[in-house]
C-alpha positions in Angstrom: -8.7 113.3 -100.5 -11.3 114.5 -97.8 -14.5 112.9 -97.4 -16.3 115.4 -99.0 -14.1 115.8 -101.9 -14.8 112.7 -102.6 -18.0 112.2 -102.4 -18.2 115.2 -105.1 -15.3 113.1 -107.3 -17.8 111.8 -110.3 -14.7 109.4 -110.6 -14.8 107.9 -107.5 -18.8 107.0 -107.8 -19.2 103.6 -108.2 -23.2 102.5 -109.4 -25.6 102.0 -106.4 -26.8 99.0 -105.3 -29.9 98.3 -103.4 -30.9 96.4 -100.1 -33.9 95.5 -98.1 -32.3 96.8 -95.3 -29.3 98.8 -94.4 -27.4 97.7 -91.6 -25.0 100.7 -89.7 -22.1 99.3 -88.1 -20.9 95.9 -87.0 -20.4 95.9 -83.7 -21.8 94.1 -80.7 -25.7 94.9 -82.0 -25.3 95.1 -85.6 -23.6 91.4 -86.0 -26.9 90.8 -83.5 -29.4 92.5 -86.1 -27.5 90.5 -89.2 -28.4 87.0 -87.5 -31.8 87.8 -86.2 -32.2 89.1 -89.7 -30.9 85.5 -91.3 -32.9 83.6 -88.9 -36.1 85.5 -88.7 -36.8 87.1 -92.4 -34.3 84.8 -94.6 -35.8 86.4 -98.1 -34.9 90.2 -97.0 -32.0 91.2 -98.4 -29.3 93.1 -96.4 -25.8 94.8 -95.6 -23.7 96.0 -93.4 -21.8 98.9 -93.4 -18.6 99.3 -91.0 -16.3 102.3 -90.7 -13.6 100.5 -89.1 -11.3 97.8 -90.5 -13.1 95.1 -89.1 -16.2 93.8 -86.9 -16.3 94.4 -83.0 -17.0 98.3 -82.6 -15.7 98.8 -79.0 -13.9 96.0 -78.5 -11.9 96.9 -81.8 -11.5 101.0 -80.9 -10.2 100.4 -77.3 -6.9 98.4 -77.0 -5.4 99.8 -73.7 -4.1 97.9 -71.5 -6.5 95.1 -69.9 -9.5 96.3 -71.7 -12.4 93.9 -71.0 -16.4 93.9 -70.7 -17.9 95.2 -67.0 -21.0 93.2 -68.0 -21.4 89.7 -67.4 -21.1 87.3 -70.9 -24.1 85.7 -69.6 -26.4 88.4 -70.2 -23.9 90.7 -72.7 -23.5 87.7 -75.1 -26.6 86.6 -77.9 -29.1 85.0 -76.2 -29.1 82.5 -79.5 -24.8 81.6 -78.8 -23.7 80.2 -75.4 -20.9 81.7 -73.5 -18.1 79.3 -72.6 -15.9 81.6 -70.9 -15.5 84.0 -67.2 -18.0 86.0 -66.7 -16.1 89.6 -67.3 -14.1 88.9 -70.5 -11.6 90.9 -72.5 -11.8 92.5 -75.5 -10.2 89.4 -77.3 -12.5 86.7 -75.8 -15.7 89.0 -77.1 -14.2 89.5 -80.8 -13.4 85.7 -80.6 -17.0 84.6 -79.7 -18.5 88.0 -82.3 -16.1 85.9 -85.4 -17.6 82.7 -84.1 -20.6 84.0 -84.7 -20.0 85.8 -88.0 -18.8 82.5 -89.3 -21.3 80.4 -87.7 -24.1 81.6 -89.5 -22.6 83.0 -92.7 -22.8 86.7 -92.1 -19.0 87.7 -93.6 -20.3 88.1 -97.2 -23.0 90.9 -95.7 -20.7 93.1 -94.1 -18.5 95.4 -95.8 -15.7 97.3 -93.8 -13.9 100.5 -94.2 -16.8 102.2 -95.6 -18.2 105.0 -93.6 -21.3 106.6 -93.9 -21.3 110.8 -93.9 -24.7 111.0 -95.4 -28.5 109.4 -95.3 -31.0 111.2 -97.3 -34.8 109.7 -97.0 -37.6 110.2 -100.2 -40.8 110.3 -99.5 -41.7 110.0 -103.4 -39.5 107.5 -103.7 -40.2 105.7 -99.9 -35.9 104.5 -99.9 -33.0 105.7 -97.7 -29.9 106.9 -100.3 -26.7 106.1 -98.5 -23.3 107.5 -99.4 -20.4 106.2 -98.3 -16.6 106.5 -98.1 -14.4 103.5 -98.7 -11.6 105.1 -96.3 -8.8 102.6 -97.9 -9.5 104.1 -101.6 -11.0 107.5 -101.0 -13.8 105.9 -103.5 -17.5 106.8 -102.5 -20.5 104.4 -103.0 -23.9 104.8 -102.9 -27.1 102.5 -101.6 -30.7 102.7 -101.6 -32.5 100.5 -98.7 -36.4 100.7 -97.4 -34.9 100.4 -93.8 -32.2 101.7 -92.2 -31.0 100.3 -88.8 -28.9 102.3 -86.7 -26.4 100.0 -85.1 -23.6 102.6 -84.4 -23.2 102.8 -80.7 -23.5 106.0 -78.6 -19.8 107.4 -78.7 -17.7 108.7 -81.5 -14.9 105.9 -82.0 -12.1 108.4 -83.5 -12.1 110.8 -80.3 -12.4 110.4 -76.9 -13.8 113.3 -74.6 -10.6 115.0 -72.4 -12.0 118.1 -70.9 -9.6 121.6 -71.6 -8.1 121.9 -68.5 -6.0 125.0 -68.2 -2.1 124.5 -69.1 -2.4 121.3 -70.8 -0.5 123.2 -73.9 2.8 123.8 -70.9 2.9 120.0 -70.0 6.0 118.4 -70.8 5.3 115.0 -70.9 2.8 112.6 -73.0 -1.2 112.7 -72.5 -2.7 109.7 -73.6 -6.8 108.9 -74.0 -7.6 105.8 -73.6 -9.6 105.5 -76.4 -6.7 106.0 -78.8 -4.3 104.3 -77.2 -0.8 104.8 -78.2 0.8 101.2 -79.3 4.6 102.9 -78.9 3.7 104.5 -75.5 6.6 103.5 -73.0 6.0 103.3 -69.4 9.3 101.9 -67.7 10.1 103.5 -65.0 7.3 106.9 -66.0 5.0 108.7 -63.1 1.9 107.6 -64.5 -1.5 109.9 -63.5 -4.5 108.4 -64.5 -7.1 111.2 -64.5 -11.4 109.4 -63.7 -12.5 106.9 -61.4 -15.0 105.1 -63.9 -14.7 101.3 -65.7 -11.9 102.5 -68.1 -9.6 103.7 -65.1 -10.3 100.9 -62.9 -9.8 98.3 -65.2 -6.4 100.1 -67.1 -4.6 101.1 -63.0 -4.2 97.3 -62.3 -3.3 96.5 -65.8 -0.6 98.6 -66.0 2.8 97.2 -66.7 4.6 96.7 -63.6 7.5 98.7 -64.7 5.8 101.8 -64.0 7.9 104.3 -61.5 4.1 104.9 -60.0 0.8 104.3 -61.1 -1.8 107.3 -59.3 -5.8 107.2 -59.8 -7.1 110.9 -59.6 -10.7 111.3 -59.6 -12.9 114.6 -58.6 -15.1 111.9 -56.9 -15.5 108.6 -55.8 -17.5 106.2 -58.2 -19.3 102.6 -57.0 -18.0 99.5 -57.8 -18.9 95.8 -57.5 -16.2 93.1 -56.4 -16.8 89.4 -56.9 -14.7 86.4 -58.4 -14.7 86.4 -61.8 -17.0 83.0 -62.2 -20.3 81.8 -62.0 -20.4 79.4 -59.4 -24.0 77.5 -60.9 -22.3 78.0 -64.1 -19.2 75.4 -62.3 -21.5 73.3 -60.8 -23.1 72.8 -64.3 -20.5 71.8 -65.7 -19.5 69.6 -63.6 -22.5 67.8 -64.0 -21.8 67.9 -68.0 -25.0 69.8 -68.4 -25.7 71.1 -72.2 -23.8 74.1 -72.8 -27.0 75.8 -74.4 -29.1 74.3 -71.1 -26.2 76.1 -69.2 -26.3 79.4 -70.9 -30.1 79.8 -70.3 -30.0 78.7 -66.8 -27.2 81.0 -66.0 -28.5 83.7 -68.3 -32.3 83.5 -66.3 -30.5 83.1 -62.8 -28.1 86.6 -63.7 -31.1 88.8 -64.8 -33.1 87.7 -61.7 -30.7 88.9 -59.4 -29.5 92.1 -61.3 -33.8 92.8 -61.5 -33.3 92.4 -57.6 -30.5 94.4 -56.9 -31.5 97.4 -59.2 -34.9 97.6 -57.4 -33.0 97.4 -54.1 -31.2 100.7 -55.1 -34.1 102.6 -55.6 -35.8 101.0 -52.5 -33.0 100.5 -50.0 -30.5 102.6 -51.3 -28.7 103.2 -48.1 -28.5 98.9 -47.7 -27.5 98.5 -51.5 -24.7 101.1 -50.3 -23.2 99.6 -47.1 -23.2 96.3 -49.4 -21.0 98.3 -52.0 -19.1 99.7 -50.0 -18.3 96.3 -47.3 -17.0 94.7 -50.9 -14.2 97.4 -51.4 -13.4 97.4 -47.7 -12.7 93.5 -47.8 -9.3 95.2 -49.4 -8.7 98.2 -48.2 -8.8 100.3 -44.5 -12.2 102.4 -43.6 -10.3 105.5 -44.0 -9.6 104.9 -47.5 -12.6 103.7 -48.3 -14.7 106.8 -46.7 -12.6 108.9 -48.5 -11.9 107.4 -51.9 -14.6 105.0 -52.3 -17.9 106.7 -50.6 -19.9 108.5 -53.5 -21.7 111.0 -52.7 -25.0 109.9 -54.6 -27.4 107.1 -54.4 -26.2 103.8 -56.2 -27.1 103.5 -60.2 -27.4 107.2 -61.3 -24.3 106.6 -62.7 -23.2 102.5 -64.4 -21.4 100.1 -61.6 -18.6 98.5 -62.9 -17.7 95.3 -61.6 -13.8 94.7 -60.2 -13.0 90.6 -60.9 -11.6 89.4 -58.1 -11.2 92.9 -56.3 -8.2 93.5 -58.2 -7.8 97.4 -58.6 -8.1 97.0 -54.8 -5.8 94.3 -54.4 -3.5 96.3 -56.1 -3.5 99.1 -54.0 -3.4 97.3 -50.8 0.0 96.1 -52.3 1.0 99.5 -52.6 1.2 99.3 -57.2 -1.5 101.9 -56.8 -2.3 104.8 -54.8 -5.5 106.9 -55.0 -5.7 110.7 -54.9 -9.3 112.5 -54.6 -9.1 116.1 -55.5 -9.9 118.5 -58.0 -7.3 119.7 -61.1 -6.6 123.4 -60.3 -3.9 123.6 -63.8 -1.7 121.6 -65.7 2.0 122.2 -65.0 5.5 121.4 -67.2 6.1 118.8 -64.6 2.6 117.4 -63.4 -0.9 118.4 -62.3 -1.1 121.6 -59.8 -4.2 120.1 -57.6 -6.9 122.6 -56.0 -6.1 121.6 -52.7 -2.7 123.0 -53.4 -0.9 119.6 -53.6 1.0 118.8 -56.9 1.5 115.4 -58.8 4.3 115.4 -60.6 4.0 112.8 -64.2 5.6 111.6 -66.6 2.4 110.4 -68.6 -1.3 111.4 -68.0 -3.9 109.4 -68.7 -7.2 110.6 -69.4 -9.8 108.1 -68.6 -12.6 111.0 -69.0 -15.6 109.3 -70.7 -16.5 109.6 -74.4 -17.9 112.2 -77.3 -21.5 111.3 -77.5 -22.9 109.9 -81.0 -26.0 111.2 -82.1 -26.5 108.9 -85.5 -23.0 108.5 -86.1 -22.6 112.0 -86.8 -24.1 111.4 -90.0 -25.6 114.2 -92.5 -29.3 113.3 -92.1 -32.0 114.9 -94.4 -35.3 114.0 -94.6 -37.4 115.0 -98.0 -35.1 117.9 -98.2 -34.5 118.9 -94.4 -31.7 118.7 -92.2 -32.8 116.3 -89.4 -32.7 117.8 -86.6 -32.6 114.9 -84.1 -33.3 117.0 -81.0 -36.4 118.3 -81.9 -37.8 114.7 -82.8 -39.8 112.7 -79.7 -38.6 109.3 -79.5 -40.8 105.6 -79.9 -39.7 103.4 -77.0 -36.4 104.4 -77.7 -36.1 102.9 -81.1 -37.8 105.4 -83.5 -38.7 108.6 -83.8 -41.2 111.7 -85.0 -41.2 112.4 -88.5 -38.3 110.0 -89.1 -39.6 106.8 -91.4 -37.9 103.6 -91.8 -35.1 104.0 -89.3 -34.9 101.9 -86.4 -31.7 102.7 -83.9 -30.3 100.4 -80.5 -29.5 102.0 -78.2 -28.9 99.7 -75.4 -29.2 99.7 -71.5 -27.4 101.1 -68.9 -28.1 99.4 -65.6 -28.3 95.8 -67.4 -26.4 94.5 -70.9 -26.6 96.6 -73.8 -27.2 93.3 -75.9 -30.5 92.3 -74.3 -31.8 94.9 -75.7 -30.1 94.4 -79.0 -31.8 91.2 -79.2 -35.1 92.9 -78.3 -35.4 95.7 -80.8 -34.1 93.3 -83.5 -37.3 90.9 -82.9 -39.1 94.2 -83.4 -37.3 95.2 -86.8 -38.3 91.8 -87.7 -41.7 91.7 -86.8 -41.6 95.6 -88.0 -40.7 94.4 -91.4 -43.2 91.4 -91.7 -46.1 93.1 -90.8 -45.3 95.9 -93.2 -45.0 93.2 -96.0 -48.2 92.2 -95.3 -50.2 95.3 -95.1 -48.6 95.7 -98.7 -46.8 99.3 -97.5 -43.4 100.5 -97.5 -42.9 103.3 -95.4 -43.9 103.7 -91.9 -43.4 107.1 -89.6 -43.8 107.4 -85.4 -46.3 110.2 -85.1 -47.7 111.4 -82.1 -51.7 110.1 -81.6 -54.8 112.1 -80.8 -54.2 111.7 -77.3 -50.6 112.4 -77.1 -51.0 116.1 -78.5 -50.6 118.0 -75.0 -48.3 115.2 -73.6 -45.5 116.5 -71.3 -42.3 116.9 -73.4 -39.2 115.9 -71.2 -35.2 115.1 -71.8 -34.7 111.6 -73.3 -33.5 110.7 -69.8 -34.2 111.8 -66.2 -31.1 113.1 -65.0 -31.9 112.3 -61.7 -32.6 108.5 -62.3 -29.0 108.4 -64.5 -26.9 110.9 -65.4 -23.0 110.1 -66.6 -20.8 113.1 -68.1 -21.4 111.7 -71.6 -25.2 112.3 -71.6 -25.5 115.6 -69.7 -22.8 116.8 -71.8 -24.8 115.5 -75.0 -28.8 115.5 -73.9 -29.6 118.6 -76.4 -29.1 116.5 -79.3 -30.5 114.0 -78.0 -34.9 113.1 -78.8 -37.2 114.3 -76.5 -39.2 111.8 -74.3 -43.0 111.7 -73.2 -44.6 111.0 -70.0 -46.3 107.7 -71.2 -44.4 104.6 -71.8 -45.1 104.3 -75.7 -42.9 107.7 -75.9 -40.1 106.6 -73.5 -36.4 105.4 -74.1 -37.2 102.3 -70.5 -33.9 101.2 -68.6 -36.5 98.3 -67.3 -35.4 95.2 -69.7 -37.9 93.0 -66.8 -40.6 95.0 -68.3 -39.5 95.6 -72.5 -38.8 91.6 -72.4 -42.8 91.2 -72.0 -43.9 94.3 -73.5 -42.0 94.8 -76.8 -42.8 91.9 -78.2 -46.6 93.0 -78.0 -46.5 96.1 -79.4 -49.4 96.8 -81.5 -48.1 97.8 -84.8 -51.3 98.5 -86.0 -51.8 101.2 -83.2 -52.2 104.8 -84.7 -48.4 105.8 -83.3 -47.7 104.4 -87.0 -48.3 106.2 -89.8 -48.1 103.7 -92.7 -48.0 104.9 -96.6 
């Protein structure tokens, strides 16, 4: 039975049942949102609704080999639960610490999995959100009314990742593989593996590999910028060492991390060239200056694209051992027996990876309709990135992307919070962004500046995207130094909100 048979299966229904607020998803920020909720407005009732068989979100979807975060615990992690662990952790260490927090604080009995949302349908008459979802183990549909719906979702459809149609992919003879969905029975002893990006996911799968590879070959179009450190906190050590609190630990380490990420992200945009040679002096600690001018020297400034960070240098170190080897050029076709390259060079394989970013998300491709419309998400200007024109009751995270996607997690759910308290005491229950007097003529722009930031994902995606304004109010900010101060003041009485 497909989703949409049965959502029209009067059999399947099952009565609906009705929350304070409607949690999407419970990954990274919507286990976040469930504890802020429990902590900061105990008497509003909630769930969670989770398409997958359990919590975690990307650190459930991606299994491949070696996956782990490129952020730092410190600052990825709640700021309410200390991190105990390296810095840059795997998948397992975040769902470890995620169930620790589930069970901490009580939050298993608010989530329910497998159920998947395909449609949200807001009443005006009726000021609720009517949720229908799929229970994908039964086929059974349920339904829920809310007040507020929080988008937790992510950015990137979990079920596909993005693999560009290169020509004569159909003539390939051998097995391509997205990361994404890894394949669990996918053998590699003694295969000519090609892994096709130069991003996170291809740096961190090369030197995870299994070692019985016949040959292991990154191939990018370009070269990407990386950071190279050990993977430990050395104040974080010393701390220890001194058996300082573990909570005194996490704050000190946490406050000492964002001060120098604030540093070196305003060094990019001021010394970009300096922030550059640093970059690039970390990967040559490994390798010779003619690999890295020709595989490691982007050809734009640092930060318009995410900077993963390599633990202990060790995609490098790999390839100065000779497990790896790096090939920069362009795919010309796919062949029976490899890759037919641009430059007229061939690569033969056995399996090819394609490390080549992800589908973007706009909602969790869910059927939106607003007092009768289709939503059409593009057309709407966006809040501070959280809400959006003509859209009431819905809140959505959507994280950073040159600092943790979690700190600002934790900031929009203080708003939600504060959101929902204030509306309980003005005695109202719906609320709607709309554009003030003064905003009328404002300059309508693309949600982000694609020369500031601009990975494949979004330019691919930015037409579904909101639109953005040229004053901060109406501005999706990649400046958590400057939301940490001013979301928490937002005026919520300003005339942005529309309350009924």
């Amino acid at each position: 039975m497909t989703v949409m048979e049965a959502l029209k299966s009067k059999q399947t229904k099952s009565p609906s049942e009705h929350f304070d607020v409607l949690i999407v998803g419970a990954g990274i920020s919507g286990v976040g949102g469930a504890y802020h909720l429990g902590k900061q407005c105990p008497d509003t009732t909630y769930v969670v609704l989770e398409a997958q068989e359990s919590y975690g979100g990307t650190w459930l979807t991606h299994r491949y080999p070696g996956i782990r975060s490129d952020s730092d615990l410190y600052t990825f992690g709640y700021r309410f639960k200390p991190w105990v662990g390296p810095p840059i952790a795997t998948a397992q260490e975040i769902l470890t610490y995620m169930g620790d927090v589930i069970a901490e604080n009580e939050l298993a009995k608010n989530i329910r999995y497998h159920h998947k949302i395909v449609r949200a349908t807001w009443s005006s008459e009726a000021k609720l959100w009517t949720i229908d979802a799929v229970e994908t183990t039964t086929g059974a549909t349920h339904r829920f009314t809310a007040n507020l719906l929080w988008m937790c979702q992510g950015y990137y459809r979990h079920d596909e990742g993005y693999t560009p149609d290169w020509s004569g992919m159909d003539k390939f003879k051998g097995r391509i593989v997205h990361p994404q969905t890894w394949p669990r029975d996918l053998e590699t002893k003694g295969k000519r593996v090609v892994v096709i990006g130069s991003g996170a996911t291809a740096a961190t799968l090369i030197p995870n590999m299994p070692d019985d590879c016949a040959s292991i070959t990154m191939l990018q179009r370009s070269p990407t910028y990386f950071r190279t450190g050990r993977n430990a906190v050395e104040l974080a050590d010393t701390l220890r060492q001194l058996q300082v609190n573990e909570d005194w630990i996490h704050e000190i380490v946490r406050r000492k991390l964002l001060f120098d990420q604030d540093m070196f992200t305003r060094m990019s945009f001021n010394e970009p060239e300096k922030v550059k040679q640093e970059l690039l002096a970390g990967v040559g600690a490994y390798l010779s200056p003619e690999d890295v001018a020709e595989h490691f020297t982007p050809r734009y400034r640092p930060w318009r694209q995410r900077i993963a960070f390599i633990p202990d240098g060790d995609l490098f170190a790999g390839i100065k051992a000779g497990k790896a080897s790096v090939v920069t050029d362009e795919i010309e076709t796919f062949t029976e027996t490899g890759l037919q390259l641009k430059s007229g060079k061939t690569l033969d394989a056995d399996i090819i990876v394609t490390a080549t970013g992800f589908h973007l998300n706009v909602l969790g491709d869910i059927d939106f309709v607003i007092d009768g419309k289709p939503l059409v998400f593009g057309d709407t200007i966006t809040y501070r990135g959280m809400m959006f024109t003509g859209v009431p009751n819905m809140v959505w995270v959507f994280g950073y992307f040159r600092a943790s996607w979690t700190l600002r997690a934790d900031l929009v759910a203080d708003f939600v919070c504060q959101l929902i308290t204030h509306m309980k005491r003005k005695g109202v229950s719906q609320v709607t962004p709309q554009l003030r007097a003064e905003d009328k003529d404002m300059l309508l722009l693309p949600w982000i500046d694609p020369e500031d930031f601009n990975p494949g994902y979004l330019m691919r995606g930015m037409h579904l995207l909101p639109k953005r304004g040229d004053k901060p109010e109406w501005q999706h900010s990649q400046n958590y130094w400057r939301e940490k101060d001013e979301l928490p003041k937002i005026d919520l009485d300003d005339s942005a909100f529309v309350y009924r």
